[in-house]
C-alpha positions as CSV (number, residue, x, y, z in Angstrom):
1,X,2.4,7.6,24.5
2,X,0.5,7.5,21.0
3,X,-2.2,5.2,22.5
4,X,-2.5,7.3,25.9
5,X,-3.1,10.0,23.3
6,X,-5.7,8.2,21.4
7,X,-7.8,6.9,23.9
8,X,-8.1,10.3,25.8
9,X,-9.0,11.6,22.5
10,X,-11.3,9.0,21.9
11,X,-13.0,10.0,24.9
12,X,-13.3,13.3,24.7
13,X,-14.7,13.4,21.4
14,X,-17.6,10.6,22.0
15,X,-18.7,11.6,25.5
16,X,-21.4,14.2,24.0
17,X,-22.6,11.8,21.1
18,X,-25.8,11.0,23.1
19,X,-26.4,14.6,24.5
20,X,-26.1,15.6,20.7
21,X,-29.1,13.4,19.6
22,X,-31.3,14.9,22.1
23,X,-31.3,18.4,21.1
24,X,-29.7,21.0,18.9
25,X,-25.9,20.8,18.7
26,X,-24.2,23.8,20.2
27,X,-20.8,25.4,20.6
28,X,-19.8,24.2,24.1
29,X,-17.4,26.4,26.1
30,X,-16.7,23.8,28.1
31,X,-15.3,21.9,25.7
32,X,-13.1,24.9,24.0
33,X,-11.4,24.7,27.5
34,X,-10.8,21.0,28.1
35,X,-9.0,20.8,24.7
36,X,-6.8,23.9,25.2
37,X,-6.2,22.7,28.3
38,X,-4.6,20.0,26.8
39,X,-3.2,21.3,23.6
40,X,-1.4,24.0,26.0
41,X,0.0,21.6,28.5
42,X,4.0,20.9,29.3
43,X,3.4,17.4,27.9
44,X,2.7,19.1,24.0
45,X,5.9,20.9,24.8
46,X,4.5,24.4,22.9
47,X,3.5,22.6,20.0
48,X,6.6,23.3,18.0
49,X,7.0,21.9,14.1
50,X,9.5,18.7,13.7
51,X,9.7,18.6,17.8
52,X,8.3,15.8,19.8
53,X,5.6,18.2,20.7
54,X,4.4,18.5,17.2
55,X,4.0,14.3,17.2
56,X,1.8,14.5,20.6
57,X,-0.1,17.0,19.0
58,X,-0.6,16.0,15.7
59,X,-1.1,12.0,16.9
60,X,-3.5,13.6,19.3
61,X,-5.7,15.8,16.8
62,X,-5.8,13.0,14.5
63,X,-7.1,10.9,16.6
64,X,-10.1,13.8,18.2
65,X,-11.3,13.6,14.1
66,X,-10.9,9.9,13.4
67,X,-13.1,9.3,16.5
68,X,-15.5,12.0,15.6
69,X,-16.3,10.2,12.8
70,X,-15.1,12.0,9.9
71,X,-12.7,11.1,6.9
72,X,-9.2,12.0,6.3
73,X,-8.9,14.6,4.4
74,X,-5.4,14.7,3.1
75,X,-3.7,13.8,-0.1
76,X,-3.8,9.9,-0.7
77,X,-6.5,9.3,1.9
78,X,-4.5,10.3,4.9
79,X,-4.9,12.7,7.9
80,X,-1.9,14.6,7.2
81,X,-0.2,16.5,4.3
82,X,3.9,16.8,4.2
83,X,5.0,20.2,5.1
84,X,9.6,20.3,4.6
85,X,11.0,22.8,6.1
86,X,14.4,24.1,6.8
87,X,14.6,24.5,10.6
88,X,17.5,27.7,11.8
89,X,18.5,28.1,14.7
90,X,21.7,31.0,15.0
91,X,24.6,30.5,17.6
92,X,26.7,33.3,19.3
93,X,28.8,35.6,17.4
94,X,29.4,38.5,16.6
95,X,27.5,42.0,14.8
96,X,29.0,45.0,14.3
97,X,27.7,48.5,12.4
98,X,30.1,50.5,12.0
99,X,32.1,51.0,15.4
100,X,28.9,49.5,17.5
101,X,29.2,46.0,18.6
102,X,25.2,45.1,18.7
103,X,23.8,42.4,21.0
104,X,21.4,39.7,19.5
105,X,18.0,40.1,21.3
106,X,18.7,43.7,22.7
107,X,19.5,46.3,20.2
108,X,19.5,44.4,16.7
109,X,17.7,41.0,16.4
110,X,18.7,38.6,13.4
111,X,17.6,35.0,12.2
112,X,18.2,33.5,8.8
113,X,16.0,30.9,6.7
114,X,19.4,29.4,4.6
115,X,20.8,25.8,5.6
116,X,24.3,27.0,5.9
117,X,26.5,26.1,8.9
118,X,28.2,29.9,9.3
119,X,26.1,33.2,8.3
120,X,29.2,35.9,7.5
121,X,28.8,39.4,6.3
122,X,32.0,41.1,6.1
123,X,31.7,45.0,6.0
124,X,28.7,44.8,3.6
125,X,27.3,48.4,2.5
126,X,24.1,49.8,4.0
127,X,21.4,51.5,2.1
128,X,18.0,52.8,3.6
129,X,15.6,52.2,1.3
130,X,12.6,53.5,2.9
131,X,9.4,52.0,3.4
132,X,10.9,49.3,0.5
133,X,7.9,49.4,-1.7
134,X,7.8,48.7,-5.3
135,X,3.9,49.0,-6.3
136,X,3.4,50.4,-9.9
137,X,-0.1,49.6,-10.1
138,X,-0.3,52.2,-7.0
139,X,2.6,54.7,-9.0
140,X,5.1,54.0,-6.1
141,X,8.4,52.9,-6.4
142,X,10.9,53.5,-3.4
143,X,14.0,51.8,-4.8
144,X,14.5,53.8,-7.9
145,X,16.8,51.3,-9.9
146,X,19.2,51.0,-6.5
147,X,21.4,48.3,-6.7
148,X,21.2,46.4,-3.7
149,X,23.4,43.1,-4.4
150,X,26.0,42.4,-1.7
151,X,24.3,45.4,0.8
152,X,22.0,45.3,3.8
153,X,18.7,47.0,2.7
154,X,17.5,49.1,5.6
155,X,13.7,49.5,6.1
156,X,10.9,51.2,7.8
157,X,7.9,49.1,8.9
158,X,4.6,49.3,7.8
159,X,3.1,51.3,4.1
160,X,4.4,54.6,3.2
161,X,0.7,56.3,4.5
162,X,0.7,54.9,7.4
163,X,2.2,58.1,9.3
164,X,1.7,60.2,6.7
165,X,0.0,63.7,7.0
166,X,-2.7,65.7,4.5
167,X,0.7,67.0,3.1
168,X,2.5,63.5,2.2
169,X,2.3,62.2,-1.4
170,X,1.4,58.7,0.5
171,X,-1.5,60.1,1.9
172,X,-4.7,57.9,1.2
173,X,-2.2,55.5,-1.4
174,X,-2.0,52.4,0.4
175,X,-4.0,51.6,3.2
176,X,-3.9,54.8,5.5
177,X,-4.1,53.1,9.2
178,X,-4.9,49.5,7.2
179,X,-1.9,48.1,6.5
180,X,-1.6,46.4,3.4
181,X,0.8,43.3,2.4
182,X,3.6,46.0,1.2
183,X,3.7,46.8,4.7
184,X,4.1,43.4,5.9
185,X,8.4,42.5,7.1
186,X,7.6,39.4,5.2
187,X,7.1,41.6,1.7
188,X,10.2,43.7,2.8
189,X,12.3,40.5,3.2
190,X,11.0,39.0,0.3
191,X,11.6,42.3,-1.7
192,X,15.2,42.5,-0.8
193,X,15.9,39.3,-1.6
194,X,14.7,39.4,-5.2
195,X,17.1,42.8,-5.0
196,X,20.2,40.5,-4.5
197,X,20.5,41.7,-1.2
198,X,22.9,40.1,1.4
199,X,21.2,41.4,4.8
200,X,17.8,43.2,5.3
201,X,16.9,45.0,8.7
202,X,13.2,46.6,9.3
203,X,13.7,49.7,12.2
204,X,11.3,48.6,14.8
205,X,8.7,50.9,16.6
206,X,5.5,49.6,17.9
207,X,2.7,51.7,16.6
208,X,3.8,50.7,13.3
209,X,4.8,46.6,13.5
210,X,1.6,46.0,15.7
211,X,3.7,44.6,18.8
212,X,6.5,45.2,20.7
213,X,10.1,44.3,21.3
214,X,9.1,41.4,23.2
215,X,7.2,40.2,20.6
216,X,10.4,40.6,17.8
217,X,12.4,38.9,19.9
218,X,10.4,35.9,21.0
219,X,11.5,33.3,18.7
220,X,15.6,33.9,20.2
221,X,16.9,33.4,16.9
222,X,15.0,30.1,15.9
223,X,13.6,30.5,12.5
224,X,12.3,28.1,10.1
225,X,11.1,28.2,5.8
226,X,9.4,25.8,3.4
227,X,12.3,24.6,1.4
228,X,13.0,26.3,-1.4
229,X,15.4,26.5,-5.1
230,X,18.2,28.3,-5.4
231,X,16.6,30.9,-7.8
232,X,14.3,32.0,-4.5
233,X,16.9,32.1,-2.1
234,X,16.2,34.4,0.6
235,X,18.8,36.9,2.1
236,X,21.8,35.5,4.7
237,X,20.4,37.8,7.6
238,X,17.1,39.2,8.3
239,X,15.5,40.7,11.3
240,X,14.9,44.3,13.1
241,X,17.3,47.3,14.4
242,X,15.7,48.5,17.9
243,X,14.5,52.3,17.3
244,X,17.6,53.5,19.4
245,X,20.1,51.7,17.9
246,X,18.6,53.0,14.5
247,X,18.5,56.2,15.3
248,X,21.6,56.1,16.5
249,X,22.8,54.4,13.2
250,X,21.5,57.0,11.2
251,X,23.4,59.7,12.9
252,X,26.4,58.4,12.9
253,X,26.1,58.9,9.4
254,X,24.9,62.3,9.7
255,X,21.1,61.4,8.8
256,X,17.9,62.7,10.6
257,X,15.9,58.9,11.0
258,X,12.5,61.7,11.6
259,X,13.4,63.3,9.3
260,X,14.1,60.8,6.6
261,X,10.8,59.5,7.5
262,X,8.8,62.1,6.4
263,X,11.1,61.8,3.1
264,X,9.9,58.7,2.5
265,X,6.3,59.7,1.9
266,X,6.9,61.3,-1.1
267,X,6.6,60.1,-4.2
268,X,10.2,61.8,-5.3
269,X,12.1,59.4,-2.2
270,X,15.5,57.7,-3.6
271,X,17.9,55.1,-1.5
272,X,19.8,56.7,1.4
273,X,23.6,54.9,1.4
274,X,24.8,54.6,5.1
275,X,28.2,56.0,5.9
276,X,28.1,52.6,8.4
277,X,28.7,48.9,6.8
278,X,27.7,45.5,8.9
279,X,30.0,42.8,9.9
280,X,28.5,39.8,11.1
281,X,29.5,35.9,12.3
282,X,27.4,34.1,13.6
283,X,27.2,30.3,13.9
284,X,23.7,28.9,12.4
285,X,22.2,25.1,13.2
286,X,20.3,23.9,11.0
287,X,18.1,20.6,9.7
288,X,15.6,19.3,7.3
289,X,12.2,19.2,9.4
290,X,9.5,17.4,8.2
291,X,6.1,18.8,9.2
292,X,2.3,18.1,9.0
293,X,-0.7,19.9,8.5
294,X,-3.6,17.9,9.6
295,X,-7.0,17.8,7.1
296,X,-10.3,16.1,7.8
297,X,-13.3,16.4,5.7
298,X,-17.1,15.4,5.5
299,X,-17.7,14.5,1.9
300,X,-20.6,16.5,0.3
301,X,-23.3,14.8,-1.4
302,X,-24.3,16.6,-4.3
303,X,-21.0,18.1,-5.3
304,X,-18.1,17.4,-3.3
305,X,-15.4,19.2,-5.4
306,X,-16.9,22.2,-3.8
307,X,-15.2,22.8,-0.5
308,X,-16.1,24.6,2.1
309,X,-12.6,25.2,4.4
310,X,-12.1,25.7,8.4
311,X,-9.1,26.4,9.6
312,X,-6.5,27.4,12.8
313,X,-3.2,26.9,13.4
314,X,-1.7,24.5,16.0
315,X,1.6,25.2,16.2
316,X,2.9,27.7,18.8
317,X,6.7,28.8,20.3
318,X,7.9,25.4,21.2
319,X,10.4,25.7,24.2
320,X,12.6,28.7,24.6
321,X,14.5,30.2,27.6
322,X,13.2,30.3,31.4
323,X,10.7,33.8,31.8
324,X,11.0,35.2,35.6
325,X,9.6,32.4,37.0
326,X,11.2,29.8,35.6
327,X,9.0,28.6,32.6
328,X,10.2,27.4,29.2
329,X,7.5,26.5,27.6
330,X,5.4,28.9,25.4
331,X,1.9,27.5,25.2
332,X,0.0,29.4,22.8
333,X,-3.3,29.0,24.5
334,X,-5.0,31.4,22.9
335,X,-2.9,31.4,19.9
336,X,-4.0,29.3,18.4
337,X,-5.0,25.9,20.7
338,X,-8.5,27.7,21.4
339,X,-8.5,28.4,17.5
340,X,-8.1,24.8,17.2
341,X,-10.5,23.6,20.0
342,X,-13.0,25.9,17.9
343,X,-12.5,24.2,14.6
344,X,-12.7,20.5,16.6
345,X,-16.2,22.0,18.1
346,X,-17.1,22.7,14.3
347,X,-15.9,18.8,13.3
348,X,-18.0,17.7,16.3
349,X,-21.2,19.2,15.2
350,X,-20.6,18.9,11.5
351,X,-19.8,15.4,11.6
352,X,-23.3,14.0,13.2
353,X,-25.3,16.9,11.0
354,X,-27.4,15.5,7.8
355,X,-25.1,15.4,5.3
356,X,-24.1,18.9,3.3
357,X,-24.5,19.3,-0.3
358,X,-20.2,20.2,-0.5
359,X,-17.5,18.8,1.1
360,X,-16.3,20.2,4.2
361,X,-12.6,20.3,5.0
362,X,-11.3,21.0,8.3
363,X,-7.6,22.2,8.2
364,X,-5.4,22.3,10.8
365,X,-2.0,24.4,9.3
366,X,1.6,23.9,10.6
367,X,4.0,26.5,11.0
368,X,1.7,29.6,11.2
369,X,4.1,31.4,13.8
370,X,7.2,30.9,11.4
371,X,5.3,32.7,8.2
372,X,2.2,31.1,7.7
373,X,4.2,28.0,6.4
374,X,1.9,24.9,6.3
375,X,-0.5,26.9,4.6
376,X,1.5,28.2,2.2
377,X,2.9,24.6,1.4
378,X,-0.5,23.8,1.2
379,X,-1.7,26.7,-1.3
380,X,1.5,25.7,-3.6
381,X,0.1,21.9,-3.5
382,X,-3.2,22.4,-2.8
383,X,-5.5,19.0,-2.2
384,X,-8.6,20.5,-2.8
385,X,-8.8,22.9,-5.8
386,X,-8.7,26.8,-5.0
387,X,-11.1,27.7,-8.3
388,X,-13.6,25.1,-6.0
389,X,-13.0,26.3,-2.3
390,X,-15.9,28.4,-1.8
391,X,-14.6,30.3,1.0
392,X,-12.2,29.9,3.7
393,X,-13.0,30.8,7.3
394,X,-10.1,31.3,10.0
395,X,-9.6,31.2,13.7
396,X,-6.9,32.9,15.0
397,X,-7.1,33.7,18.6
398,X,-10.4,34.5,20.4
399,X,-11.1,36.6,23.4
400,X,-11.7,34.7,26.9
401,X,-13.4,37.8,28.7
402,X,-17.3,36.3,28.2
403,X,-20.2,37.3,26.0
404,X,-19.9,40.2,23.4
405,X,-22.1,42.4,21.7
406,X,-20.3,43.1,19.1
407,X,-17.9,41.2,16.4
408,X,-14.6,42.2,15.0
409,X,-13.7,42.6,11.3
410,X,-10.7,42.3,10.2
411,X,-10.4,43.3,6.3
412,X,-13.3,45.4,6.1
413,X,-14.9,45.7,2.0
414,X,-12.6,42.8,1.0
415,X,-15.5,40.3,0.1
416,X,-19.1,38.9,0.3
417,X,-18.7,36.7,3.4
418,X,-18.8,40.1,5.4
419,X,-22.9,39.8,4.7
420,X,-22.9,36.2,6.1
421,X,-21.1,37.6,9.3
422,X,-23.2,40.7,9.7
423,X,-26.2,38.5,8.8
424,X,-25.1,36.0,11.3
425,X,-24.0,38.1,14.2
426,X,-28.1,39.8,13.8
427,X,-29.4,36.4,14.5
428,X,-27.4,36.3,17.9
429,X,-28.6,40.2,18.5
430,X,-24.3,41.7,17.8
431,X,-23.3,44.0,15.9
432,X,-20.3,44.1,13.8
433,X,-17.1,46.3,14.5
434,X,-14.5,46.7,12.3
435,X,-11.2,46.3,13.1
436,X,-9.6,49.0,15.5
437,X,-6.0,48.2,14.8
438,X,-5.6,48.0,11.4
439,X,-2.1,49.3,11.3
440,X,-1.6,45.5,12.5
441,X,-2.0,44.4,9.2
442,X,-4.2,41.2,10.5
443,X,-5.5,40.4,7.4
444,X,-1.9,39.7,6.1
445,X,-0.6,37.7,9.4
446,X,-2.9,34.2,9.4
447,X,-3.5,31.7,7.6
448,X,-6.4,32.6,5.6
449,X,-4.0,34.6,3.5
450,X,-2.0,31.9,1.3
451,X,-5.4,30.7,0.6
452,X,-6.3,34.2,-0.7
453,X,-3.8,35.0,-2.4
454,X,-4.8,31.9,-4.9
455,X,-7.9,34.0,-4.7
456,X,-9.9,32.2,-2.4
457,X,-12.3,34.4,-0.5
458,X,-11.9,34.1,3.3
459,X,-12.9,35.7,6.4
460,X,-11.1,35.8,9.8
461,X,-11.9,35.9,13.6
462,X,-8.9,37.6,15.1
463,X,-9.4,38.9,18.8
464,X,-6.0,41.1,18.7
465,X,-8.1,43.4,16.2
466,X,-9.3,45.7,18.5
467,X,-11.4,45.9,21.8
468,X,-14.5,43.8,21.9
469,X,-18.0,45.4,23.4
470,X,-18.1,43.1,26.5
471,X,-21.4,42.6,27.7
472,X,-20.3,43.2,31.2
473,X,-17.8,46.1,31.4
474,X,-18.1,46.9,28.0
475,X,-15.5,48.5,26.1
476,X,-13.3,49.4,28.7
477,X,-13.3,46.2,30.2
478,X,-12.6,44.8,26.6
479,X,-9.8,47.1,25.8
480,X,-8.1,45.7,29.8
481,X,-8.6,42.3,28.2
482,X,-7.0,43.4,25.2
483,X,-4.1,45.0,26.6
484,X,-3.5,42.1,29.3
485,X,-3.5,39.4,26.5
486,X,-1.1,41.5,23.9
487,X,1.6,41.1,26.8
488,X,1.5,37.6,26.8
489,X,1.1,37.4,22.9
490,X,4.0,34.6,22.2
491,X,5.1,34.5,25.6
492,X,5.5,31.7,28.4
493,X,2.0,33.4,30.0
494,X,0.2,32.9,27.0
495,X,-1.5,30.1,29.3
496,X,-4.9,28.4,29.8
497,X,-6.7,29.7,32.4
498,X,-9.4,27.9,34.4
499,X,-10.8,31.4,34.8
500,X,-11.6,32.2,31.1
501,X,-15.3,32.8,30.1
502,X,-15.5,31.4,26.7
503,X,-18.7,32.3,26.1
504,X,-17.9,34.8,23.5
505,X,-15.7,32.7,22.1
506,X,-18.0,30.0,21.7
507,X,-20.5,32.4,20.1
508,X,-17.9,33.4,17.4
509,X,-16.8,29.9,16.7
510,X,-21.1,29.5,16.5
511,X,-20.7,32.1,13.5
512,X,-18.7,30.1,11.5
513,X,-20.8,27.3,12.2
514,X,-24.1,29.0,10.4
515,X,-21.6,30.4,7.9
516,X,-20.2,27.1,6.8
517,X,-23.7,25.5,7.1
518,X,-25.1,28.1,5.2
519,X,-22.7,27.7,2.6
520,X,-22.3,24.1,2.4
521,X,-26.2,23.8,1.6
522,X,-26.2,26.4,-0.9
523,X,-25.4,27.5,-4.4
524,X,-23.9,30.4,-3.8
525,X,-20.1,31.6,-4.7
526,X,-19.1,34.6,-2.3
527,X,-17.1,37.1,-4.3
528,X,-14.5,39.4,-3.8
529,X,-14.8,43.5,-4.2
530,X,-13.8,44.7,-7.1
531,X,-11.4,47.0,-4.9
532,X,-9.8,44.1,-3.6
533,X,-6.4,43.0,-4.8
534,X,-7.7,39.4,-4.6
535,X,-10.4,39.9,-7.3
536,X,-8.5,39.4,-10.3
537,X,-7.2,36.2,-9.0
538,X,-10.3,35.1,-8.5
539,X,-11.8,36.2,-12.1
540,X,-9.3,33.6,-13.7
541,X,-10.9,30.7,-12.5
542,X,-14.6,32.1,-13.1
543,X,-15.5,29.5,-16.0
544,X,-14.6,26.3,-13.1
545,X,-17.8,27.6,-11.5
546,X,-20.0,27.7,-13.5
């Protein structure tokens, strides 16, 4: 299989090496759609960490860069960087609130991240804790000294101004309609663990998660976690009550949910206890996995400890149950094989350019779908020093309704790189839109985010950020694309189609390429606002550039 593998990678990647020399290099749609054909086909099995699938695909890219001439780029010399993870998947059993016997997938949907064999609550007490934010720099605090150890915290989704009306405290605090990383289920989870507590549930409603039920659901119960010490354990249980079943929940206990959610955009908020505790017993497999994120570079020539980072995802869903027609394998086309095939394009032209003045580092992250896991193992052991990365660009999904006339932002004021993109899209006559969905909380969900948190600047192309500008059809028929790809997002449909126009996507992967290049040639350190939470990060490392 592994040789197959190589020698159809082999081809792929030296067929245009003579077209190349005759004329200026190019993003090719075509090939975007050969290699998510590929990358999305039953053989890779939905790409899914420590699976078979993950060693096609990983065997496969390895072999698209060693053939495109470039180095490895990992630690040691080698292609690939050691992701562990603990692997979860939970077994049958039983939940109960109160007198309500929940079912796993429909009203209440749970997963856990600890390598235990049984995960058993037994009439643990249940506290609503609001939106679950603890931010003094921002003067907010919704936990009040509660004691959460041994309980389920309860949660709302999303920041505490992102419903809030010119009469809420919240108002204008946080984000507004941007949500920021306190509204993320990964800070609420995170927060009640550090709390001590045993179970933490976020009430799910659309609007304010970014996606639907569907979406929650997806992974069946499968769950995974870079491994971790004992003195960052995360909670037993974590997942999402249903907005029925909440509601419900919070009347048996004689509480108003609406009304408890205007309550908890005030400043003055304190922890709700439940009249309703949680019982559960549920069977959990688990494993040590053993994953890899996959790193090629092109050594600069004047000073290669300055990197210059691409990056996408290739992991997807793996195989789950059979949709309505039978299909068990979730692809991830879009998300995030094209993001991939866009950062191979970028290898292909980069790697028979003249050589840049920095390194460039092509990185191709496990375990995005699970919490942005390969990257994060990757910002905690970094190869390439953060203080040096000048930037980090990002490719996470791209729309396959043709040419655009604008370009999405996602994370608008955050840093300098916005200049490059505006800059950028003006030399292919686009304009630049920001973000029409920021209640998503983009900026927070890819990769590009452990890499800013170690204060990296980055910039990301996300097509789920809003309706693109479509040069035929225009908004409209970019808001129909939008809407038909978001109910596929992490679904069995989430297919390649011989029908896409890639076009705009080629022209977006393009930006990154005069970004990078730009970049790469240059002197210049992009910076981040001083508004942005990433600056001081940033600042501590300012003497390395000098």
């Amino acid at each position: 299989m592994r040789t197959k593998i190589l020698a159809m990678a082999i081809a792929v990647a030296l067929a245009p090496l003579a077209a190349a020399a005759q004329g200026p290099a190019t993003i090719d749609p075509a090939r975007l759609s050969a290699d998510v054909k590929t990358l999305a086909s039953d053989a890779f099995e939905g790409r899914a960490p420590g699976t078979a699938g993950e060693t096609r695909t990983v065997d496969w890219l390895v072999a698209r860069l060693e053939a495109l001439g470039l180095e490895p780029g990992g630690p040691d010399g080698s292609w690939t960087q050691p992701v562990p993870l603990v692997h979860t998947q939970l077994q049958p059993g039983s939940v109960r609130i109160g007198d309500a016997t929940l079912v796993q997938g429909q009203g209440i949907y749970l997963s856990t991240v600890r390598p235990v064999d049984r995960a058993a609550i037994a009439d643990a007490p249940m506290v609503f804790v609001g939106y679950g934010v603890h931010a003094p720099e921002r003067g907010w605090d919704d936990f009040k000294g509660v004691d959460l150890k041994g309980k389920v915290a309860v949660f709302l989704v999303n920041d505490p101004d992102f419903e809030a009306a010119t009469t809420d405290e919240a108002r204008g605090i946080f984000g507004d309609r941007r949500m920021t990383y306190y509204g993320r289920w990964t800070y609420k989870f995170e927060e009640a663990a550090r709390r001590g507590a045993v179970a933490a549930l976020i009430v799910h409603d659309t609007p304010g998660a970014g996606y639907g039920w569907d979406t929650v659901t997806a992974p069946g119960g499968e769950n995974y976690d870079i491994v971790r010490k004992a003195s960052d354990e995360r909670v037993l249980l974590q997942g999402w009550l249903r907005g029925d079943e909440a509601n419900a929940l919070f009347a048996a206990s004689g509480l108003d949910l609406a009304e408890l959610r205007v309550a908890a955009r005030q400043r003055a908020f304190a922890p709700v206890p439940l009249k309703q505790r949680l019982s559960a017993d549920l069977g959990v497999r688990h494993e040590r996995a053993e994953s890899r994120n996959v790193l090629a570079k092109r050594t600069g020539k004047a000073t290669p400890d300055e990197v210059v980072m691409f990056g996408a995802h290739w992991d997807a869903y793996g195989i789950g149950k059979p949709d309505a027609a039978g299909r068990t394998v979730r692809p991830g086309a879009n998300d995030d094989a094209l993001g991939v095939a866009g950062v191979l394009e970028l290898a292909r032209l980069f790697a028979t350019a003249p050589q840049p003045d920095r390194t460039l580092v092509f990185a191709l992250w496990t375990g995005e779908e699970r919490g942005l896991l390969g990257s994060e193992t990757y910002a905690v052991n970094p190869v390439y020093s953060p203080a040096k990365t000048v930037a980090n660009l990002t490719l996470d999904i791209l729309q396959t309704a043709g040419p655009a006339r604008d370009v999405l932002l996602v994370g608008a004021g955050q840093n300098d790189l916005e200049t490059l993109l505006a800059d950028g899209a003006r030399g292919q006559g686009r304009t630049i839109t920001p973000e029409a969905l920021p209640e998503r909380g983009l900026f927070y969900r890819a990769d590009h985010f452990s890499l800013a948190r170690r204060g990296v600047p980055t910039l990301l192309l996300m097509a789920i950020s809003g309706a693109p500008d479509l040069v035929v059809g225009g908004r409209a028929a970019g808001e129909a694309w939008l809407d038909g790809y978001m109910r596929c997002y992490h679904q069995t449909c989430d297919a390649w189609d011989a029908r896409w126009d890639l076009r705009g996507a080629a022209a977006d992967v393009a930006l990154f390429h005069t970004i990078g290049d730009r970049l790469a040639r240059s002197r210049a350190w992009p910076e981040w606002s001083k508004a942005s939470e990433f600056a001081g990060v940033r600042a501590e490392t300012a003497a390395e550039r000098r």
